[in-house]
N, C-alpha and C positions, 0 to 999 in steps of 0.2 A: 035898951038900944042906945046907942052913942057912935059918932063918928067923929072923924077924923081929918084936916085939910089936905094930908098925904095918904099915901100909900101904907096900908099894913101885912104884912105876909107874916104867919103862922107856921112855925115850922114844927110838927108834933114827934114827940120822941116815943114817950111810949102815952097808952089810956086811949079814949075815947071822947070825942065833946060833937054835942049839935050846933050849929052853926046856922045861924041867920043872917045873908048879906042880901042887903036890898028884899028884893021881894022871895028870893029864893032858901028853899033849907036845904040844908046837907050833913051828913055824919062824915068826919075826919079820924083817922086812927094812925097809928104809930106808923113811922115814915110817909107821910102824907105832906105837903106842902097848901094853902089855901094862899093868896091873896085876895085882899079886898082893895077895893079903887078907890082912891081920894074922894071925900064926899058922900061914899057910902053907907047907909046905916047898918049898925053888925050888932050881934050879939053873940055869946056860944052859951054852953052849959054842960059842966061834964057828966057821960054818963056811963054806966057802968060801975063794975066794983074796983076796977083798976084806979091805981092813981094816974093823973094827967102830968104829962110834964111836955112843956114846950118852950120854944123859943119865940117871942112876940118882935118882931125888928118893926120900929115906927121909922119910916122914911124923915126925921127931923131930926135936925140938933134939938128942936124943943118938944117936948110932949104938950100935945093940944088935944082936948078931947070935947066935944059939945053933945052932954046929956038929954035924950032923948025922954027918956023916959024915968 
């Protein structure tokens, strides 16, 4: 787990991943859109035999990230 002081949205192109934001899970799949809220704890994990491919856009000119776990 790790978060973030911005805003992150996941844009999935193709594959499969679990998704951990806050206290909730969810599976994400090809053309799916996620964001997570500033200050959120996340995690994913890809699953399936597909490969994952996505776009990660961090709301910052800087990447800042504070490992949870």
């Amino acid at each position: 787990m790790h978060r973030h002081p911005y805003r992150e949205t996941f844009v999935i192109i193709r594959g499969r991943a679990r998704f951990t934001i806050g206290d909730a899970e969810r599976e994400g799949g090809a053309g799916e859109v996620l964001v997570v809220p500033a200050g959120t704890p996340h995690k994913f994990a890809v699953i399936g035999p597909e490969v994952y491919e996505a776009v990660h856009i961090h709301e910052s000119d800087h990447f800042i990230t504070e490992w949870l776990e």
